[in-house]
Backbone bond lengths (Angstrom), bond angles and torsions (degrees), N, CA, C in turn:
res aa  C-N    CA-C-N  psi(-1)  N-CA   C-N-CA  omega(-1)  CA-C   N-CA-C  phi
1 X - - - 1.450 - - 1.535 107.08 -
2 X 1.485 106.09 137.35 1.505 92.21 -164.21 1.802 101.04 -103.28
3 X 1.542 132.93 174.53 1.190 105.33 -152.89 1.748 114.60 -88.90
4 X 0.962 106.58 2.05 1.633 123.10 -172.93 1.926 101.19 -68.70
5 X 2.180 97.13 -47.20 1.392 102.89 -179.78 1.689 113.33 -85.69
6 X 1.465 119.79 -5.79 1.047 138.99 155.61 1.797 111.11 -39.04
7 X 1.193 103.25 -67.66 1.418 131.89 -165.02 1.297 106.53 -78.40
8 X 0.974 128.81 -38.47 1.771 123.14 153.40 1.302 137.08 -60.04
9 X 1.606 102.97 -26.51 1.623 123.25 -172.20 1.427 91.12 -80.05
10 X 1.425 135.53 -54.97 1.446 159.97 -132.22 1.860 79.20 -95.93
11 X 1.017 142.12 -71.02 1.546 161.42 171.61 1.752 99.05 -20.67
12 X 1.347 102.92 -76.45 1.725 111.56 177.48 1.126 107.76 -77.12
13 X 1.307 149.55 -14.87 1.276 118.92 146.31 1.680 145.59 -88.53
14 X 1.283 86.14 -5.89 1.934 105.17 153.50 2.010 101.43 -65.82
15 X 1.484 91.96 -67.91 1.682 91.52 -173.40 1.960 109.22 -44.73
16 X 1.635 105.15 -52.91 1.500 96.92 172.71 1.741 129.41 -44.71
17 X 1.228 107.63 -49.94 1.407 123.84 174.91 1.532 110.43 -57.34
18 X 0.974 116.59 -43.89 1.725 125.11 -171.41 1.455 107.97 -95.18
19 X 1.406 131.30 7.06 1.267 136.18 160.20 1.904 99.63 -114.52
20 X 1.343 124.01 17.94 1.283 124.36 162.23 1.966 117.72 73.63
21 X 1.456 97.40 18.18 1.475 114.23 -174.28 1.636 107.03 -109.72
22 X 1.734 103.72 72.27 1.481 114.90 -170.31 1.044 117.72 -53.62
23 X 1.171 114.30 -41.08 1.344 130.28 -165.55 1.458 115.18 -70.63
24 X 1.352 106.03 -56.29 1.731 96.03 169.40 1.819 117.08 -74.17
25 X 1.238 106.70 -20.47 1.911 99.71 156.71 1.236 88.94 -39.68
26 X 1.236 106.47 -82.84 1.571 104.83 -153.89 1.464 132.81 -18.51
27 X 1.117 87.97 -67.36 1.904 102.30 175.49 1.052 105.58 -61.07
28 X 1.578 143.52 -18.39 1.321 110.76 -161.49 2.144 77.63 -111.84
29 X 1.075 113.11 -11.22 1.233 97.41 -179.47 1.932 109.12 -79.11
30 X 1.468 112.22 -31.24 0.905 109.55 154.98 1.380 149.71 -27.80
31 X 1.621 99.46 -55.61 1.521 125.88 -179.97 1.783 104.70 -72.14
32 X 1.416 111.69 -15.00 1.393 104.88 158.59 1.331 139.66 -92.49
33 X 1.106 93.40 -36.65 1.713 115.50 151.74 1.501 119.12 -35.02
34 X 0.975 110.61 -50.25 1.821 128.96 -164.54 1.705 94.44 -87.53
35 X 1.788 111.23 -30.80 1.715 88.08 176.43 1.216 111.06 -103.03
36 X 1.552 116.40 21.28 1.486 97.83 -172.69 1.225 121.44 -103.01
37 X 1.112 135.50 -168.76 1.774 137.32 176.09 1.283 115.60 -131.96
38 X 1.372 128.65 161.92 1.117 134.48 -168.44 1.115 136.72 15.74
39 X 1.340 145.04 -95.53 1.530 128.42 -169.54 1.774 107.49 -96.82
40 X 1.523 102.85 -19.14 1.500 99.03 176.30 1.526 113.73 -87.40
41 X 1.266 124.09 35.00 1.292 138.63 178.64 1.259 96.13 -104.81
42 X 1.347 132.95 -79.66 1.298 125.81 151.78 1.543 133.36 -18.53
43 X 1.374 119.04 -40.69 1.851 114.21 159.38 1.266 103.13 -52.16
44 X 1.452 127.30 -51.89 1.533 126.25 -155.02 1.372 105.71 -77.97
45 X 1.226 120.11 -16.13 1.715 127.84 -172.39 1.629 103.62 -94.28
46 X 1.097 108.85 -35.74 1.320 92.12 173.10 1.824 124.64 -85.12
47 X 1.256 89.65 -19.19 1.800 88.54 159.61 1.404 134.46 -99.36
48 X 1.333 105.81 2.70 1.927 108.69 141.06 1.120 106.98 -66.51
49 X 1.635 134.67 -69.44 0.998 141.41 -177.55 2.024 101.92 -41.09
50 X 0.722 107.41 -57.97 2.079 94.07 -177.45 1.443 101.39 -57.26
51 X 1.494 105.29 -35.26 2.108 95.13 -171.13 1.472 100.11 -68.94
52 X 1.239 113.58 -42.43 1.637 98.46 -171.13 1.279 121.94 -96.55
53 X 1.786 128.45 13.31 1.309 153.29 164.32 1.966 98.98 -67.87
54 X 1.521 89.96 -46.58 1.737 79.90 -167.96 1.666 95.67 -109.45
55 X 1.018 138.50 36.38 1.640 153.64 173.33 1.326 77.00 -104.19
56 X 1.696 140.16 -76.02 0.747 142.70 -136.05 1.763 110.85 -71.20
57 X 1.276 106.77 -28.95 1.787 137.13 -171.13 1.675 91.34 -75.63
58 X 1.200 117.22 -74.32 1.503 127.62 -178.11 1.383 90.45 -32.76
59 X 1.616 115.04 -75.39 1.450 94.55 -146.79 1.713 109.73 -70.90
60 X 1.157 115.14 -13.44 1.675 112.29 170.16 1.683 97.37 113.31
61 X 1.391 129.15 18.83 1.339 125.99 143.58 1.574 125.10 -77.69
62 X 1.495 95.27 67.75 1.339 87.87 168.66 1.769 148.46 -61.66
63 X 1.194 99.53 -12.15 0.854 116.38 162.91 1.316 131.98 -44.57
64 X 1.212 111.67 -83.39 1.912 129.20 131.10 1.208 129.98 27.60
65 X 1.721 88.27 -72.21 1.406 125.14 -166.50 1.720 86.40 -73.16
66 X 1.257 125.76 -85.72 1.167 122.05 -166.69 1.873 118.08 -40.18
67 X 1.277 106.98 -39.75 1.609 85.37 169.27 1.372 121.46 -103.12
68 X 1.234 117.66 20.61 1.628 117.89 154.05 2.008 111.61 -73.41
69 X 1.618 92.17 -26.20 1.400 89.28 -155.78 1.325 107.75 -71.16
70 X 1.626 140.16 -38.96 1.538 130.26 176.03 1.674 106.59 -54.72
71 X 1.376 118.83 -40.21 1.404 115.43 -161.42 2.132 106.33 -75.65
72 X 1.056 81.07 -22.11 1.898 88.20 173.58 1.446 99.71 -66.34
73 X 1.347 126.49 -57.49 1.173 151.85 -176.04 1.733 122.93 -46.33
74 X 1.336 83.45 -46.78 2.045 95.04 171.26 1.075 120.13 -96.16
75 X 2.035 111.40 -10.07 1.757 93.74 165.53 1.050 103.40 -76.80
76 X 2.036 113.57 -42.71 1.738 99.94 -166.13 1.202 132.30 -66.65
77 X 1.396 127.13 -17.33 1.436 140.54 170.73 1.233 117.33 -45.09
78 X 1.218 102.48 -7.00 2.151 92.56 -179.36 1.646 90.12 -115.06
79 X 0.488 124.58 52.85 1.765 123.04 -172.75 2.074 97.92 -153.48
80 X 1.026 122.79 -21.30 1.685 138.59 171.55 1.573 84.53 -31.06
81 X 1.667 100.84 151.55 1.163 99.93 -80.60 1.242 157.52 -105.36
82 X 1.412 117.37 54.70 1.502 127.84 164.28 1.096 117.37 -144.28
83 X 1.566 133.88 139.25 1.632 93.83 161.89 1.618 75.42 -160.93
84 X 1.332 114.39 172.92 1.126 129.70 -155.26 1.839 115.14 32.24
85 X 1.093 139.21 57.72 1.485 145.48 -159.10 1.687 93.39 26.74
86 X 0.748 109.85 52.97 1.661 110.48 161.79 1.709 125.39 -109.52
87 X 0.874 144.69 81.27 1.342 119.05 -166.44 1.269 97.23 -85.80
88 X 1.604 100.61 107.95 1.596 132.99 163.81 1.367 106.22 -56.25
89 X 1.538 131.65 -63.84 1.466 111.72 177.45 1.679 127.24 -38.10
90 X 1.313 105.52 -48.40 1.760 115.90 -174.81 1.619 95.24 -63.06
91 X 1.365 127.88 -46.99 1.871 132.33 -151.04 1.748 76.48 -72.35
92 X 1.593 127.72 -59.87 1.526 111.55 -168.86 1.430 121.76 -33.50
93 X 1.363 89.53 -78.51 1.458 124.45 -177.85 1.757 93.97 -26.31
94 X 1.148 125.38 -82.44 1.426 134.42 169.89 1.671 124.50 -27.73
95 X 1.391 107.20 -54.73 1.629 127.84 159.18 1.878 80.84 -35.83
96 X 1.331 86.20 -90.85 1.924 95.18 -148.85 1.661 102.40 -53.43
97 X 0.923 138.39 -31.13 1.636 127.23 176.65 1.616 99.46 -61.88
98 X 0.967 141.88 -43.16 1.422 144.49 173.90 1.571 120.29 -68.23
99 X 0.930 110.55 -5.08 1.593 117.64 -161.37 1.671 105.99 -133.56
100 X 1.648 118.00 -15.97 1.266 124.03 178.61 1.713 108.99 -57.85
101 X 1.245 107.78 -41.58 1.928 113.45 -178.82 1.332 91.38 -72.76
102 X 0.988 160.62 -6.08 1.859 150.47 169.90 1.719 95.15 -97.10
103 X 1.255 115.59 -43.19 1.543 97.32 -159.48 1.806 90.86 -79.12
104 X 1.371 129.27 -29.76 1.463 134.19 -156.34 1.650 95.97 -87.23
105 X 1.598 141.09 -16.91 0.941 142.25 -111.15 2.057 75.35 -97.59
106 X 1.272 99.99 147.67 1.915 97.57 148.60 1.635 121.71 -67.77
107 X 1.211 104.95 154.68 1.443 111.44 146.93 1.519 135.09 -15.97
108 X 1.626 138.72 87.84 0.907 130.83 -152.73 1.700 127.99 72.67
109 X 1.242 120.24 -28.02 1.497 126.19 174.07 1.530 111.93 -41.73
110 X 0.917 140.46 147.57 1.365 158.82 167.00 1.495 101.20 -92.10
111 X 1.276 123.39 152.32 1.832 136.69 162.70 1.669 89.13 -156.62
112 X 1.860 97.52 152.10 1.363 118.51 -172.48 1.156 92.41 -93.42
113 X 1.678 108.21 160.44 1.176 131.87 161.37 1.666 118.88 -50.35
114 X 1.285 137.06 120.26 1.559 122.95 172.28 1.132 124.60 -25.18
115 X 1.340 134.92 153.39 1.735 122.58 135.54 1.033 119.69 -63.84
116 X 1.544 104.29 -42.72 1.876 98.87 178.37 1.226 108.64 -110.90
117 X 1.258 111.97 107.21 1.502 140.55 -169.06 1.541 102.24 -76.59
118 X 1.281 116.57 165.60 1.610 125.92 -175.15 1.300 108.67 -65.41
119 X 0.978 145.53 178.60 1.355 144.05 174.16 1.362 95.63 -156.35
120 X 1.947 123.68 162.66 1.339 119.40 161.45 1.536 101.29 -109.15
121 X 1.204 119.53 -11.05 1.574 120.04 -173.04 1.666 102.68 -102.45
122 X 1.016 116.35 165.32 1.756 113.83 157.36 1.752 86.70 -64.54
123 X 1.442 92.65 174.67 1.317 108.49 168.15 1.869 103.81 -109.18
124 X 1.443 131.39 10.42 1.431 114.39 167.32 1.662 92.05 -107.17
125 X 1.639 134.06 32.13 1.541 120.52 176.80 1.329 96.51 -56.74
């Protein structure tokens, strides 16, 4: 992938993710994942892992959700804090405020999906 189509793929799947369409993040975050090398293989792995952490929340597998959520968490942590115009510190921070009622939840308990869902962009980009 050359980096121009890099930067478009990386583009629509921020826009997918931040319009709440995990699932196609996914794949296209995927398809970066799979071309990348060394440590930015790991950026791209941990943001499949957030699209399908809260894919998983939406649809009410909480379960899921809770053990996607450390592994999202330990790819993006080496990336603190920015990297690809992402600011990874703010997307955590946000991840985990949204995800604290799933990880805190009891046994069997149910918790709703946010209103204000994670985002990787601000929402005034």
């Amino acid at each position: 992938m050359d980096p121009q189509e890099r930067a478009a793929t990386l583009s629509a799947a921020i826009e997918c993710f931040d319009a709440g369409k995990y699932l196609a993040a996914h794949e296209l975050f995927e398809e970066l994942w799979e071309e990348s090398e060394g440590a930015d293989s790991d950026f791209f792995k941990g943001l499949v892992q957030a699209a399908i952490c809260l894919h998983h929340f939406e649809s009410g597998n909480l379960e899921g959700a809770a053990l996607l959520y450390s592994g999202h968490r330990r790819c993006l942590a080496a990336f603190l804090p920015k990297h690809e115009g992402v600011d990874v510190a703010r997307f955590l921070a946000d991840m985990q405020a949204a995800l604290i009622p799933v990880l805190q939840r009891r046994a069997g308990e149910s918790t709703p999906f946010p209103a204000q869902r994670p985002r990787i962009l601000p929402q005034n980009r």
